[in-house]
C-alpha positions in Angstrom: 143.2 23.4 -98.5 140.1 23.1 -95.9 137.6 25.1 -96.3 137.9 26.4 -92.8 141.8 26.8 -93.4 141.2 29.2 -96.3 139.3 32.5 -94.4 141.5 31.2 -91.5 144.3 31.7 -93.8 142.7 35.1 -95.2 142.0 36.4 -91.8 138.5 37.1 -92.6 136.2 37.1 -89.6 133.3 38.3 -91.0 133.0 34.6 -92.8 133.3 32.9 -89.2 130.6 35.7 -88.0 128.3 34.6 -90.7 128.6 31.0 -90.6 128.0 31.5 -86.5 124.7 33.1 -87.4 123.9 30.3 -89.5 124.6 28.0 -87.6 122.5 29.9 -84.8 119.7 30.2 -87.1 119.4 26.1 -87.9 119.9 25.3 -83.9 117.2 27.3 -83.3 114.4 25.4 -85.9 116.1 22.5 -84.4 115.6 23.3 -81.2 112.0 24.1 -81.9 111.3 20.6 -83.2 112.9 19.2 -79.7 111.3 21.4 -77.6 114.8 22.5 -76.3 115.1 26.1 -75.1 117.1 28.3 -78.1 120.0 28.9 -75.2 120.7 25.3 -75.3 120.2 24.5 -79.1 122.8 27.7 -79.4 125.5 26.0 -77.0 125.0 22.7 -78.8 125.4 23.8 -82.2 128.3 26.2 -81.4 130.0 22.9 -79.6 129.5 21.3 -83.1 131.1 23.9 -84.7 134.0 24.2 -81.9 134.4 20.3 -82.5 134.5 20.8 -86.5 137.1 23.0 -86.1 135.2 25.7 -88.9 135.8 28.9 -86.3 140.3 29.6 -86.0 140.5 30.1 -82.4 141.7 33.9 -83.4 138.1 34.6 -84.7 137.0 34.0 -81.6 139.1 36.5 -79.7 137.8 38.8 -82.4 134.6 38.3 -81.5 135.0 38.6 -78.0 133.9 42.2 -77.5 130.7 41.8 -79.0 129.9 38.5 -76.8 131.0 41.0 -73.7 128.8 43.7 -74.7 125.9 40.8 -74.8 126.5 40.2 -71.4 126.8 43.8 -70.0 123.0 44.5 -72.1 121.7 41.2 -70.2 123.1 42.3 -66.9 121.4 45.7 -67.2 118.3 44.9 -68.3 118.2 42.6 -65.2 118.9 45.6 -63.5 116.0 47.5 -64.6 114.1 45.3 -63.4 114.9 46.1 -59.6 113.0 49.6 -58.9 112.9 50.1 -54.6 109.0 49.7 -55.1 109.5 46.2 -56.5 112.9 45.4 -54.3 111.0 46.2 -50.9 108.4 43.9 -51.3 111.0 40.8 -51.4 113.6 41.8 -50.5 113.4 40.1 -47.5 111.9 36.6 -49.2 114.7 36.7 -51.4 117.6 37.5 -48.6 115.6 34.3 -46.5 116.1 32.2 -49.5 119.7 33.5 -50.6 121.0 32.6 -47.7 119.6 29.1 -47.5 120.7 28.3 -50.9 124.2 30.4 -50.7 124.9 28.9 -46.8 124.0 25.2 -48.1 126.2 25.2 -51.2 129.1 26.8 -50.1 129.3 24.1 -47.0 128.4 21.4 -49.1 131.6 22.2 -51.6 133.8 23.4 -48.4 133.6 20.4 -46.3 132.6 17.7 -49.1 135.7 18.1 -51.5 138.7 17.6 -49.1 136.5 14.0 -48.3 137.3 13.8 -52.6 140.4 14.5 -52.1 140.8 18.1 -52.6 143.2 20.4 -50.5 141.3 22.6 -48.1 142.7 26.1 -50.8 141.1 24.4 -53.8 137.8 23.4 -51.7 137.6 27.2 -50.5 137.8 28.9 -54.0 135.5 26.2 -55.7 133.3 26.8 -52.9 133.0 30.1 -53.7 132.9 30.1 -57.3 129.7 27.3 -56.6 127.4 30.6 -55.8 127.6 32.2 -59.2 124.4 31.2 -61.6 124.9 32.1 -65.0 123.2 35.6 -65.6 123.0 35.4 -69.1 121.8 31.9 -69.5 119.0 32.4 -66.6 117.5 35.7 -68.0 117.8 34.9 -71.2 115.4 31.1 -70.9 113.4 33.5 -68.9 112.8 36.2 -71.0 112.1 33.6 -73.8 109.4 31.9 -72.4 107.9 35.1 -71.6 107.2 33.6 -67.8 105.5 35.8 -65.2 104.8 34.1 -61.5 106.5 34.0 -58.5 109.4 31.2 -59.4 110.4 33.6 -62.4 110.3 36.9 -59.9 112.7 34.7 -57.2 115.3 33.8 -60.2 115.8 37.3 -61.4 116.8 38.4 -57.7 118.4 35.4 -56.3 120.8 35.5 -60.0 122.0 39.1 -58.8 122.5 37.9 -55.2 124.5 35.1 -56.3 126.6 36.6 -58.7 127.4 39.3 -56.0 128.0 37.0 -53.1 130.1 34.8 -55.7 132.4 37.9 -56.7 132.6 39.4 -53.5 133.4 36.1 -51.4 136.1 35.0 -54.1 137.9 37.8 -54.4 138.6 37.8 -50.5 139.0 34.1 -50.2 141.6 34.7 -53.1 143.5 37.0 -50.9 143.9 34.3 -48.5 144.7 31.4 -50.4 147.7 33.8 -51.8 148.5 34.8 -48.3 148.8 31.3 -47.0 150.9 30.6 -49.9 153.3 33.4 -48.7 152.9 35.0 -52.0 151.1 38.1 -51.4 153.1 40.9 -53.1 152.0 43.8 -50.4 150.3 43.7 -47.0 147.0 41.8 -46.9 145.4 45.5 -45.8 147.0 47.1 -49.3 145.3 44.5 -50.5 141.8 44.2 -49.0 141.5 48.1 -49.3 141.9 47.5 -53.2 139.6 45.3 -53.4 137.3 47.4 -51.6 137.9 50.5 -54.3 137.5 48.0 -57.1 133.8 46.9 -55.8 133.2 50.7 -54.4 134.1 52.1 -57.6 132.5 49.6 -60.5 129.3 50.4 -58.6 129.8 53.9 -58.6 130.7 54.2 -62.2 127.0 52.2 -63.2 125.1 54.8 -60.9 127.0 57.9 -62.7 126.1 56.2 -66.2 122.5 55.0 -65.2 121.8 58.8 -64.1 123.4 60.3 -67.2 120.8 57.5 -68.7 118.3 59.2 -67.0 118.7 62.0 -67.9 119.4 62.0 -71.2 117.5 59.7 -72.5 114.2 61.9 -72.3 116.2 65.0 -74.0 117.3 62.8 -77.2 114.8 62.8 -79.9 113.3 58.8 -80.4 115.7 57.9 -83.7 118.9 58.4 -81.5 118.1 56.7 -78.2 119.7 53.6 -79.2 122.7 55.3 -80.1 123.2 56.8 -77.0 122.5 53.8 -74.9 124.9 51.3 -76.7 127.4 54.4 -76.2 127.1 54.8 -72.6 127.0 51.0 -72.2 130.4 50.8 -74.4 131.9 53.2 -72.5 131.4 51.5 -68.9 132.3 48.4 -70.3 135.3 49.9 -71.8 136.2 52.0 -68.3 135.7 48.7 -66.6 137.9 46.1 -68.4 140.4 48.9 -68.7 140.9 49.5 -64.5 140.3 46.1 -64.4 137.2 45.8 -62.2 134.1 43.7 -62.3 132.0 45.0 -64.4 128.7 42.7 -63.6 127.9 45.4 -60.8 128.8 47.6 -62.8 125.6 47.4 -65.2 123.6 45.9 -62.4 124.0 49.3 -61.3 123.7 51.2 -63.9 120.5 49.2 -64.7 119.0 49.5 -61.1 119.7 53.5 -61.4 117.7 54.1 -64.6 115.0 51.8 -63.0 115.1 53.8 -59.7 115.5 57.6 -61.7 113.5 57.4 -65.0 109.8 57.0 -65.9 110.9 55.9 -69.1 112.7 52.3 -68.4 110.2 50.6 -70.6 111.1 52.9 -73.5 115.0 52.0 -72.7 114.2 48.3 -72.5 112.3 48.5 -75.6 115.3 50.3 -77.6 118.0 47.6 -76.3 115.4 44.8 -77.0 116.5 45.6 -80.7 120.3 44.4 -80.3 119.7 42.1 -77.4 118.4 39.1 -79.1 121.1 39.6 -81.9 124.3 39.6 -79.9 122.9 36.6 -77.0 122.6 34.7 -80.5 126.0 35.7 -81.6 127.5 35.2 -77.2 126.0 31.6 -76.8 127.2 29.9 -80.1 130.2 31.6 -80.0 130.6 30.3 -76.2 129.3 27.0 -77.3 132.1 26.7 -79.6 134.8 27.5 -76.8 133.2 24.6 -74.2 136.1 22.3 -73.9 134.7 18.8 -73.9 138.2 17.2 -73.6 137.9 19.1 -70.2 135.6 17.1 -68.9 137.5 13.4 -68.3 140.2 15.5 -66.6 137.6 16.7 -63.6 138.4 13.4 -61.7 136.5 12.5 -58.7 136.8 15.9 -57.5 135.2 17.4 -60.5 132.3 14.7 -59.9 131.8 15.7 -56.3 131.7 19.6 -57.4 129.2 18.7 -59.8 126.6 16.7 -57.4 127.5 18.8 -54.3 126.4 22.1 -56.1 123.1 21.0 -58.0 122.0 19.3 -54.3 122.9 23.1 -52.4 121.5 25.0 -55.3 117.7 23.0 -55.3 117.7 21.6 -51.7 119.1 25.0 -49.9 116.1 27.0 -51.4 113.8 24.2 -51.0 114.3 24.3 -47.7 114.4 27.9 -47.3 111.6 28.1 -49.0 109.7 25.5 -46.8 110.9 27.5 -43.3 109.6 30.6 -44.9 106.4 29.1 -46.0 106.2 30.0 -49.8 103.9 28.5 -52.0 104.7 25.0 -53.6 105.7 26.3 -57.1 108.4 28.4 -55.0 109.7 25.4 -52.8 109.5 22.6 -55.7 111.0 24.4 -58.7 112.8 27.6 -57.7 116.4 25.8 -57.2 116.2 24.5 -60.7 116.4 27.8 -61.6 120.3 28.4 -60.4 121.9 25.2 -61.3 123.8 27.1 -64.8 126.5 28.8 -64.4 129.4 29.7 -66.5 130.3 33.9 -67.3 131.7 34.8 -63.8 133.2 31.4 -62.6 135.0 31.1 -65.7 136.2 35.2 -65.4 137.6 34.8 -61.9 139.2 31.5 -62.6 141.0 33.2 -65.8 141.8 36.2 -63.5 142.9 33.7 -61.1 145.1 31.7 -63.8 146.7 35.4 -65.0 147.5 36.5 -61.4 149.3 33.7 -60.3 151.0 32.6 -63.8 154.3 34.2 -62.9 154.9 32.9 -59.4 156.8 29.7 -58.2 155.6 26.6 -56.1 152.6 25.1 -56.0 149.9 27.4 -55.7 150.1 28.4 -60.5 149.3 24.5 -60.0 146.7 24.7 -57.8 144.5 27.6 -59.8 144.7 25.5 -63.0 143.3 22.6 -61.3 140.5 24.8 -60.5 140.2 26.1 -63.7 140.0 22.7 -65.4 137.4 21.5 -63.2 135.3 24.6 -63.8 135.3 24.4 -67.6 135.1 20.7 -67.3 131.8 21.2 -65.2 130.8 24.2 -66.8 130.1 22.2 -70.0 127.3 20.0 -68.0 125.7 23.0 -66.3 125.8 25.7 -69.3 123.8 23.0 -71.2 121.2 20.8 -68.2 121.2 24.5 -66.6 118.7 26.0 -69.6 116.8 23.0 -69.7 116.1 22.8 -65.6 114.8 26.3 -66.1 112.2 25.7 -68.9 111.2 22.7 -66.9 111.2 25.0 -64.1 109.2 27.9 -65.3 106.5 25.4 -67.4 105.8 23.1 -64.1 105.2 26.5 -61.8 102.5 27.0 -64.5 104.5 30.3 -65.2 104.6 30.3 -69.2 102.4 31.8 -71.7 100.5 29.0 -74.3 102.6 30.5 -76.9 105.7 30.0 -75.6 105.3 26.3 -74.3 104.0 24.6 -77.4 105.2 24.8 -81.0 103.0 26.2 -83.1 104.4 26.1 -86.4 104.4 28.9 -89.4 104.1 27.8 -93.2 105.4 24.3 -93.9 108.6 24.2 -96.2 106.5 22.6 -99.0 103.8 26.2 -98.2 106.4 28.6 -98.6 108.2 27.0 -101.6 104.9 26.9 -103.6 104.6 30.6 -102.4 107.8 31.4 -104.1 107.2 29.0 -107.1 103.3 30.9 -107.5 105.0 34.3 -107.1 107.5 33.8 -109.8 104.9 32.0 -112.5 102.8 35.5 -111.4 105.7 37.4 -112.1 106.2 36.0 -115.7 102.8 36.3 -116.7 101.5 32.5 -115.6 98.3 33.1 -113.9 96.1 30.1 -113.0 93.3 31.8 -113.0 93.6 34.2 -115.9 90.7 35.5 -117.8 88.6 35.3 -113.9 88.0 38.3 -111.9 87.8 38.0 -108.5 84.1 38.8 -108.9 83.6 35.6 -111.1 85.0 33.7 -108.3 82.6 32.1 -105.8 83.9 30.7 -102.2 83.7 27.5 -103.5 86.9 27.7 -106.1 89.2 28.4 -103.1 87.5 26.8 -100.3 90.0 23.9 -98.2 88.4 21.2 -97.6 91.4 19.1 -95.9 91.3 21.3 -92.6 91.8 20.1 -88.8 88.7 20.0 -87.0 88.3 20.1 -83.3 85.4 17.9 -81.9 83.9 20.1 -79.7 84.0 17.2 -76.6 88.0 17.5 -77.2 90.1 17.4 -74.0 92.7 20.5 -73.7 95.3 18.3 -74.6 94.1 17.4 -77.7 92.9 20.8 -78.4 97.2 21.7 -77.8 97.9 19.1 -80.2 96.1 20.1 -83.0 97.4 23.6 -82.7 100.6 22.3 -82.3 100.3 20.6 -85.8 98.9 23.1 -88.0 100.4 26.7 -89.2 96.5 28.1 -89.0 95.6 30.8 -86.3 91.6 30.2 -86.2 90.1 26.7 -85.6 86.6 25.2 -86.4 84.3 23.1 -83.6 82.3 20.9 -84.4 79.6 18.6 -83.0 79.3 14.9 -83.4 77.6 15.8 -86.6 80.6 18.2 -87.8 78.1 20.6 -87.6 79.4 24.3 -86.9 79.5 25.2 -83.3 82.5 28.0 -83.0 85.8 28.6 -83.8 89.2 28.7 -80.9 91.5 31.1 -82.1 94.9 31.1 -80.9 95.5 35.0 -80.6 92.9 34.4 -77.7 94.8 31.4 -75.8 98.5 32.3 -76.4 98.6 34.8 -73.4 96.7 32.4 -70.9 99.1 30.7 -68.7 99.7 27.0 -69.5 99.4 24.4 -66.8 99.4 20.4 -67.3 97.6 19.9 -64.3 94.5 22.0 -66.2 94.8 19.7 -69.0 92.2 16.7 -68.3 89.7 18.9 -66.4 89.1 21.5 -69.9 87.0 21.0 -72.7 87.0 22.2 -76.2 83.7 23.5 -75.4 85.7 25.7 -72.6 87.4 27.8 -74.7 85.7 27.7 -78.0 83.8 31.2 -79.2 81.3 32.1 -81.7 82.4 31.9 -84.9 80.7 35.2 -85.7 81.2 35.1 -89.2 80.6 32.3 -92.0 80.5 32.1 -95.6 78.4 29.5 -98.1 80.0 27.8 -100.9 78.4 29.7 -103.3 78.8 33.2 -102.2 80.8 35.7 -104.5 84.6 35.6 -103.3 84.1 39.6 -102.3 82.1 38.6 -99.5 84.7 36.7 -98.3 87.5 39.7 -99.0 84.9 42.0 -97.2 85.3 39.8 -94.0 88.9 39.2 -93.7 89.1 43.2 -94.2 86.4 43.6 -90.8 88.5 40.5 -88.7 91.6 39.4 -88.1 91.1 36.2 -88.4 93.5 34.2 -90.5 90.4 32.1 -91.8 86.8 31.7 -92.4 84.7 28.8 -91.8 82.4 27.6 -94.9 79.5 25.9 -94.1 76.6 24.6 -95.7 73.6 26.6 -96.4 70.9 24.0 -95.4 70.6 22.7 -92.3 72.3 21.2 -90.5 75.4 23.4 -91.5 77.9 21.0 -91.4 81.3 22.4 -91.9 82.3 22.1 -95.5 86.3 23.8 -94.8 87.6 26.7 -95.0 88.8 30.2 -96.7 92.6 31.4 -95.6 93.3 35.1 -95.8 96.8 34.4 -97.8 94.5 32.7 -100.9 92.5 35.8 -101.0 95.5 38.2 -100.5 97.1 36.5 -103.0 94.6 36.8 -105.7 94.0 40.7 -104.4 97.7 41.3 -105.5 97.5 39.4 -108.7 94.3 42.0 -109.3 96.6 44.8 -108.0 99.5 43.9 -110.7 96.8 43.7 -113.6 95.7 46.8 -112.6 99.6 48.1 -112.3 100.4 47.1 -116.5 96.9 48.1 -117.5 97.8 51.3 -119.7 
């Protein structure tokens, strides 16, 4: 029996949960070393897993709840991030270039497709569904690269808009399709006024909750606040998909309230920052895994046209919004990169779609699965270029923090298993350096010699690439003479904003501080203990005591530390 066949057989979904997560956990090192963003390394690996056929299909729908309640804690921490203050100060900006965008897509779909050979029904839903951008998949690139700037401000807004406008516009459109059909069950009025109370009423429901937030949140004492969040969140979610009404405004809502009523929305991000990142893991490989790839083939011309008509009204309907409104370049060149993904409510009208109409007659049950095979055949190309476009987005608008746009690696895998392997051999009494003191040690018996050294006439580039190559935190520069001249330490660039176009014009010399402090070969290791405890430097450079004081290498905190703790466990079995 397969593998997968036997906890498919057992019913055990905590063993599809797990291998999920670790499959999550290799696609994002992978996606590290390819510089892909961890939404799309997620998607990728969960389509491997999909494809393998390791996840039964009923796990999924097991896990379904917990991939909803990623999406409601996405869409209202976008929420929050819409106090009035913030909201009347582009609000009009983002209405300008909205409706550039929103006009030029839905008209590029409407009158493009029946020239495909669509009917003018299926051209009018897909047009519709073309507004949505994936919430999820935006914020989430977003709040990973940690980007501030105008482009990233513009994509938070115009995601809402579009997902509102998307909702909003199909639900009505869907009326009419069904009307021209002749398959309305009541008048079109009955109807219309429904659909009224259904948008009237999910919004209502995320004010009540974002005030009991509010209010609450201040009154429960730290250790609980969690609690009470994911239970309020539960409960709207559950309210929602019980009356069956959208609940994206719902916790855009809710979110905007607690933004709008509490001096504490930091504290309430902070506490949902906790789950967050866990369940978007466990949402996108689990929706990676249920991207139909067969799907794709079947989109026909149609499907093709969709694809092209979309990406061109998404980027070229800002761009030119953006242009008549006069925004700055970043805004006009990258913003509609921003809005190409979609997926979460395309594909949850098109399945309400598919359920509404599954019991009727004629031609229009045919019509909505047409639909719905050309949105998850397309979805698949825009759920995984869509993260992509953002990063691209976001790091050519200059947006990102150093930090988050290069890779700068932790301990190699050779590092941390000699780590492991030293630990144990410390653990059963094999000590390398047994019958020394740390006193008896000088700076010479764990100086590095083998360490990267950054020419001090270094472009930035080259500065990037070294850091981008080495697990250390504090870097020497040196002169043509490798003598000492200071140190760049990372803490101190990873929050400046990295831009290419900086790259040729700064020096090593730029950014490169004094090292402050220096040890000589054959100072006492204590002196060298007694620094690290004064900085937080992650190492020390050793230079020579005559001049000129070439640089000789360096002392790493963890080779102290880890003879500190050996002294620390003598200490421990001394009687």
């Amino acid at each position: 029996m397969p593998w997968s066949h036997w906890w498919h057989a057992t019913g055990n979904v905590t063993i599809s949960l797990g291998v999920l997560l670790i499959a999550a956990l290799f696609a994002g090192i992978l996606g590290q070393w390819l510089r892909l963003p961890k939404v799309t390394s997620y998607l990728l690996m969960g389509v491997a897993v999909g494809s393998l056929g390791w996840i039964p299909h009923e796990h999924i729908e097991q896990i379904k709840p917990l991939t909803k309640l990623a999406i409601a804690l996405v869409l209202f921490t976008l929420g929050c991030h819409f106090p009035l203050t913030k909201v009347r100060q582009i609000v009009g900006r983002v209405l300008r270039l909205s409706a550039g965008e929103l006009s030029l897509t839905f008209g590029l779909i409407l009158l493009g497709l029946p020239l495909l050979g669509a009917s003018w029904t299926a051209a009018l839903l897909l047009a519709a569904l073309a507004l949505e951008t994936a919430p999820a998949t935006t914020i989430l690139v977003l709040k990973e690269t940690e980007s501030e700037g105008p482009v990233t401000r513009y994509a938070n807004a115009l995601v809402a808009t579009n997902n509102l406008a998307a909702i909003i516009l199909f639900e009505f459109l869907f009326l009419i399709v069904v009307f021209a059909y002749g398959k309305l069950q009541t008048s079109p009025w009955i109807q219309l006024r429904q659909l009224g109370w259904d948008l009237i009423g999910s919004v209502l429901i995320g004010i009540v909750a974002g005030l009991a937030v509010s209010y609450c949140f201040g009154l429960v004492v730290e250790a609980r606040r969690l609690v009470l969040l994911l239970a309020m969140i539960l409960l709207v979610l559950g309210i929602c998909l019980g009356l069956e009404i959208p609940y994206l405004l719902a916790f855009l809502a809710m979110g905007a309230t607690v933004a709008n009523s509490s001096y504490q929305t930091r504290q309430v991000l902070a506490e949902l920052d906790r789950v967050t990142g866990l369940l978007a893991v466990v949402f996108f490989v689990t929706h990676g895994t249920e991207l139909q790839l067969d799907k794709l083939p079947q989109v026909g011309l149609v499907g093709m046209g969709y694809l092209g008509l979309r990406s061109f009204g998404k980027y070229f309907g800002v761009r030119w919004a953006a242009q008549a409104s006069r925004e700055e370049s970043s805004v006009r060149r990258w913003q509609g990169a921003t809005l190409i993904a979609q997926a979460g409510s395309a594909l949850a009208l098109t399945d309400m779609a598919v359920k509404r109409t599954a019991g009727l007659d004629g031609p229009l049950p045919e019509l909505i699965l047409d639909i719905q095979t050309i949105i998850l055949g397309t979805v698949v190309v825009f759920e995984i270029a869509g993260p992509l476009l953002i990063l691209q987005a976001v790091l050519r608008a200059g947006e990102v923090p150093l930090a988050q746009a290069v890779h700068h690696p932790g301990p190699s895998l050779w590092e941390q298993l000699r780590t492991v392997v030293n630990r144990i051999k410390m653990a059963l009494g094999f000590d390398p350096w047994h019958g020394r003191s740390d006193a008896d040690l000088t700076v010479n018996d764990l100086m590095r010699k083998k360490v990267p050294m950054i020419p001090v006439s270094a472009t930035f580039d080259e500065v990037i690439t070294i850091l981008e190559h080495s697990a250390d935190n504090t870097f020497p520069v040196v002169d043509e003479g490798k003598e000492l001249v200071g140190v760049i330490r990372y803490r101190e660039l990873s929050h400046a904003l990295f831009d290419r176009a900086l790259g040729p014009l700064v020096r090593a010399a730029d950014v490169t501080t004094p090292a402050g402090r220096v040890l000589y070969p054959e100072e006492p290791l204590t002196r060298a203990s007694a620094l690290f405890a004064a900085s937080k430097d992650d190492c020390i450079p050793v230079i020579a005591a005559e001049s000129p004081h070439q640089l000789l290498g360096v002392v790493r905190r963890r080779d102290v530390l880890r003879l500190l703790f050996r002294e620390v466990n003598d200490s421990d079995r001394t009687p």
